[in-house]
C-alpha positions in Angstrom: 60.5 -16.7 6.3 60.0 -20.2 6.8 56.5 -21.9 6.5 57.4 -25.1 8.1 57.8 -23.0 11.5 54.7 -21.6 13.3 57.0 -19.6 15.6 58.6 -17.6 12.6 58.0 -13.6 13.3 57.9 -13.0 9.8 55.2 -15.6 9.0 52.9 -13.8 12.1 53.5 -10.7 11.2 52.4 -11.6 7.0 49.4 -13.6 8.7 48.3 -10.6 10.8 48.6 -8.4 7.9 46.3 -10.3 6.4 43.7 -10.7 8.3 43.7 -7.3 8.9 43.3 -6.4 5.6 40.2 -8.8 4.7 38.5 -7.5 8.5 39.0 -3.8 6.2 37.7 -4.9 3.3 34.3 -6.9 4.8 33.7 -3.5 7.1 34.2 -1.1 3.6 31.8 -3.6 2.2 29.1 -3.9 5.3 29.1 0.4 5.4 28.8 0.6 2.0 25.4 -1.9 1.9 23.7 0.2 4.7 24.2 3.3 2.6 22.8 1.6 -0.5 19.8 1.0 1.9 19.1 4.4 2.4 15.8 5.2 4.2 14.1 1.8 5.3 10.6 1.2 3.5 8.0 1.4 5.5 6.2 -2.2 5.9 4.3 -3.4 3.5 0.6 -3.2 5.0 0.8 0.3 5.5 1.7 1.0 1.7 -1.2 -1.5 1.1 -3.5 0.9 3.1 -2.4 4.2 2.1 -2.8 2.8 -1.5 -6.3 2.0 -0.9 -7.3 5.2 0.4 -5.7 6.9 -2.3 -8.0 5.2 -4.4 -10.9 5.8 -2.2 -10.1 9.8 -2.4 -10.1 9.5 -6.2 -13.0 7.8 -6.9 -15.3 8.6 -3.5 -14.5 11.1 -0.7 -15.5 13.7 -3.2 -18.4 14.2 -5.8 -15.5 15.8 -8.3 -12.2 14.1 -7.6 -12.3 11.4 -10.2 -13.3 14.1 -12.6 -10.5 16.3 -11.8 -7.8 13.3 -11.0 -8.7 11.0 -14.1 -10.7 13.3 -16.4 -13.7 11.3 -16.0 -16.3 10.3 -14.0 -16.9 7.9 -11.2 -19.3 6.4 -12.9 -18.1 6.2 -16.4 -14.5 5.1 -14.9 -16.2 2.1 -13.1 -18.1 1.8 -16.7 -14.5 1.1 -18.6 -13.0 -0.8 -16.0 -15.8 -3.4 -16.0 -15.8 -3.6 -19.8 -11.8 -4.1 -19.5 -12.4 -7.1 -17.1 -15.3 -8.9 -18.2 -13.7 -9.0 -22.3 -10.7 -10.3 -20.3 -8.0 -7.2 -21.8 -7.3 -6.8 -18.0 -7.4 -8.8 -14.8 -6.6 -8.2 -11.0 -3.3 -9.1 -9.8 -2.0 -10.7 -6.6 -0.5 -7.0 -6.1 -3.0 -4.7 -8.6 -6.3 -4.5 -8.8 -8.2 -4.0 -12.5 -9.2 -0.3 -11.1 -5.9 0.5 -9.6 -3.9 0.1 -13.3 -6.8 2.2 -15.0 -6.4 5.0 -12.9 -2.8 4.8 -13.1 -2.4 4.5 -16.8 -5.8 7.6 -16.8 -3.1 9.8 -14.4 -0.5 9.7 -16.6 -2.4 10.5 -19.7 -5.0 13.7 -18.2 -1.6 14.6 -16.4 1.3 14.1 -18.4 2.8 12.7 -15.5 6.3 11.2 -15.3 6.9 7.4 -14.4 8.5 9.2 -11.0 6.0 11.1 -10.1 3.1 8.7 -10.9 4.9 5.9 -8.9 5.3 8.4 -5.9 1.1 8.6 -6.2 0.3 5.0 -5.9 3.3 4.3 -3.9 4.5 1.9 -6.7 8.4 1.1 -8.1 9.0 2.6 -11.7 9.0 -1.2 -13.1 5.0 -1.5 -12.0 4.3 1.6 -13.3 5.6 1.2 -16.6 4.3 -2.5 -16.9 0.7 -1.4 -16.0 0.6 1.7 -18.0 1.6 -0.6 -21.2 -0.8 -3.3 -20.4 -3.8 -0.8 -20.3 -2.6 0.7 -23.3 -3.0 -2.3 -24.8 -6.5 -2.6 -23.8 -7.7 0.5 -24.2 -6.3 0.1 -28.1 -8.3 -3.6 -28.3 -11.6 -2.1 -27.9 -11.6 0.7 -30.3 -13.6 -0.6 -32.3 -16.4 -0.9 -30.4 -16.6 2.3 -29.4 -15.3 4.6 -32.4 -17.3 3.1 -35.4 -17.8 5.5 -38.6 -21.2 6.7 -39.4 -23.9 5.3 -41.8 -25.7 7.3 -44.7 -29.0 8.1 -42.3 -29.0 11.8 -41.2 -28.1 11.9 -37.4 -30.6 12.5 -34.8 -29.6 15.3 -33.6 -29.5 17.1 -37.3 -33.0 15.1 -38.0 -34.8 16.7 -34.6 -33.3 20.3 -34.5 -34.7 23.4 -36.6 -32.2 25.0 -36.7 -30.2 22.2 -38.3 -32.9 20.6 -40.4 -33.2 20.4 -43.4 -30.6 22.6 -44.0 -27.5 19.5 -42.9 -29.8 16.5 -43.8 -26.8 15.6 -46.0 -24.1 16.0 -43.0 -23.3 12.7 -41.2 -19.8 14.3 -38.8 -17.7 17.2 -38.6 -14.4 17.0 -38.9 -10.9 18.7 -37.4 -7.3 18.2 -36.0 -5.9 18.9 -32.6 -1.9 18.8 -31.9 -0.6 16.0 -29.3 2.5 16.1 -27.7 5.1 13.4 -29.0 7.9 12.4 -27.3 10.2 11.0 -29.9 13.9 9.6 -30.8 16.1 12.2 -31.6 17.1 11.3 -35.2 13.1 11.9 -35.9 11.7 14.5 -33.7 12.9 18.3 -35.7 10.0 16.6 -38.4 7.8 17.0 -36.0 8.6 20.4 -34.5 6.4 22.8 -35.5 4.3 26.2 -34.1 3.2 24.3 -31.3 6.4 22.7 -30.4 7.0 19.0 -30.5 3.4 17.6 -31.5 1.7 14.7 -33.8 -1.6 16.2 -35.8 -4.3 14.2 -35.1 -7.3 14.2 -37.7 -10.6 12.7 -36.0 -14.3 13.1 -37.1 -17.3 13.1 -34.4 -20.8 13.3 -34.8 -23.2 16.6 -33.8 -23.4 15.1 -30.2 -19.5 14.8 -30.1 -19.1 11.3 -30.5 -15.6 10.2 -31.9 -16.6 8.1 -34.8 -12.6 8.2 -36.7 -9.2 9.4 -35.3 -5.7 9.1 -37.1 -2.8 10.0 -35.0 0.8 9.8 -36.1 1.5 12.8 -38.5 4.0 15.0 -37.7 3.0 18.5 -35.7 4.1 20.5 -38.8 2.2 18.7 -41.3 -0.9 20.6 -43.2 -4.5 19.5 -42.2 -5.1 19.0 -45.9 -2.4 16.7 -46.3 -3.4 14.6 -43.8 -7.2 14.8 -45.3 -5.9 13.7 -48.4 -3.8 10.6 -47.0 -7.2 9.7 -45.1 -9.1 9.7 -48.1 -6.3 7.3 -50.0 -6.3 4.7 -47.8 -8.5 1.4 -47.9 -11.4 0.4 -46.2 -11.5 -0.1 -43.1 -8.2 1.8 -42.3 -9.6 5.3 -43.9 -12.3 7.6 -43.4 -15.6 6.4 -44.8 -16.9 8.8 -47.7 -21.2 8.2 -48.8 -21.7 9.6 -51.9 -24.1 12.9 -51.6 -23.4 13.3 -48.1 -20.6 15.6 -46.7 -18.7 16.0 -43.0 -18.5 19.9 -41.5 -14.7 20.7 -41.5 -13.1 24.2 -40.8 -11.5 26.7 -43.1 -7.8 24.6 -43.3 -9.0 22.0 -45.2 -10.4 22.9 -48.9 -14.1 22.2 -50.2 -14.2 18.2 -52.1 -17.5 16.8 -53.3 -19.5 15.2 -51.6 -16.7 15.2 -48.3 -16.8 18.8 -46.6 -18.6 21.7 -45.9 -16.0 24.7 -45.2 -17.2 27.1 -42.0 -15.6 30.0 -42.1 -14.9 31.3 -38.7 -13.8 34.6 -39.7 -16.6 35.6 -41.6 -19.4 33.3 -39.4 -20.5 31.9 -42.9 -21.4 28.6 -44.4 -20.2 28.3 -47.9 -21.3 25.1 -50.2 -20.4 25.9 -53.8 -22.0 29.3 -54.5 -24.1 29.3 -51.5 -23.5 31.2 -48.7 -25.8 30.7 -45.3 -25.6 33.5 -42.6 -24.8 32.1 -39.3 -24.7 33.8 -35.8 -21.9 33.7 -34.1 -23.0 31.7 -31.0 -24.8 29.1 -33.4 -24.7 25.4 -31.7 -23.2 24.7 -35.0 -20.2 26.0 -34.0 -19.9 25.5 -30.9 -20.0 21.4 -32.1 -17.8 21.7 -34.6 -15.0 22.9 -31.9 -15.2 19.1 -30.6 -11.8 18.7 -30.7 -11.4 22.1 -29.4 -13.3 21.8 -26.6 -11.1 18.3 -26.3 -8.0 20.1 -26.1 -9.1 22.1 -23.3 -8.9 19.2 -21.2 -5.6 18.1 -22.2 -2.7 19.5 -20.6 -0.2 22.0 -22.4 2.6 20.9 -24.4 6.2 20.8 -23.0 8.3 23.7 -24.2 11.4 21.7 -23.6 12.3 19.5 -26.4 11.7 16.1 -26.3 14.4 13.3 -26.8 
């Protein structure tokens, strides 16, 4: 084959081949970009409008939706979105508004709902979702304190204006009790905390008779005893621990033990009050206990735990 001469058969024929092959390859390479495409998206105002009547089902169209979609109401939702933006923890976006990331980040908590699934809601990628759902997190943490603050040595109001509580719990400032959360952890970690309600972290909070959370400590493992966790509470330094007033006493239930001056045992089984040697009778359908199944009554709103292990 000689290159000098443009009338060479060989040379045409290598040239041909060629061209041939790199007219194959851009063709394998244009069919293989429309298959990456998939489905086209549809434009990008009518995402924008079926985005904002999403919203405007949750929190309008009906007088329950926000309470069943987000696990609170209209009112009080509106309520922590406003505190979120005027303390500057969030602010509205080109793309998302303040209320939009609350309601995502509230879906996926009263839900359990996947990153998928939640961005197939708000018609949002994965990335958004995730980046919105941390940056509420972060908020929602940042005002704690203003919100769950431990109790004083006066005698609440409601003990103070009910018979059937006063005088008899002038001394009691809170109840307290655990509920299990589900925990989804790495795997070197996660068999210490399996327990009988599969993967789970105990959570130890206090509230007051009108079921206000005044102290919560999450991160123990689902196995460990309520007791334990009481004790670690009580060992740890001010502010970080729970608050204990000498001569006054928070309600607790039968797993944790009787201390001075912390808890008052109620015995469920027996519908009994025990505070040394004393023993109170208590119906059944007392208010008493009925308030001291806060947390309870709390996990009857949150959604079951995964009977699949976590990873």
């Amino acid at each position: 084959m000689d290159l000098s001469n443009p009338n060479d058969p060989l040379l045409n024929v290598a040239v041909a081949s060629i061209i041939t092959v790199i007219t194959i390859i851009l063709t394998l390479m244009e069919n293989e970009g429309n298959d990456r495409q998939g489905i086209a998206k549809e434009p990008s105002l009518i995402r924008e409008q079926w985005r904002q009547a999403h919203m405007y089902r949750i929190l309008t169209a009906g007088p329950n939706n926000c309470a069943h979609y987000l696990r609170m109401s209209s009112g009080a939702f509106y309520g922590l979105a406003n505190i979120l933006r005027s303390n500057g923890s969030l602010h509205d976006t080109f793309y998302v508004c303040v209320e939009e990331q609350l309601a995502i980040f509230l879906y996926m908590l009263g839900h359990k709902a996947k990153n998928r699934v939640c961005g197939i809601e708000f018609i949002r990628s994965g990335e958004t979702i995730s980046r919105y759902f941390n940056k509420v997190l972060g908020a929602v943490c940042s005002i704690q304190e203003r919100f769950v603050k431990q109790l004083g040595s006066e005698t609440p109001m409601e003990i103070r204006n009910a018979a059937e509580w006063f005088p008899y719990f002038e001394d009691c400032i809170g109840m307290i009790d655990g509920t299990h959360i589900q925990a989804t952890l790495p795997a070197s970690i996660v068999a210490r905390f399996r327990g009988r309600k599969q993967v789970t972290q105990n959570v130890l909070a206090a509230c007051t008779p009108d079921k206000k959370f005044t102290y919560v400590l999450a991160g123990w493992e689902g196995c460990a005893n309520d007791m334990t966790i009481l004790k670690d509470v009580l060992s740890m330094p001010s502010p970080h621990g729970l608050k204990v007033i000498a001569g006054k006493y928070y309600l607790a239930d039968a797993g944790y033990t009787t201390m001075p001056d912390l808890s008052l045992i109620v015995d469920l089984g027996t519908t009994s009050i025990l505070r040394g040697i004393v023993t109170l009778p208590m119906p059944r359908n007392c208010s008493t206990i009925g308030i001291l199944s806060c947390v309870a009554k709390l996990n009857a709103h949150l959604p079951p735990s995964r009977t699949d292990s976590a990873s």
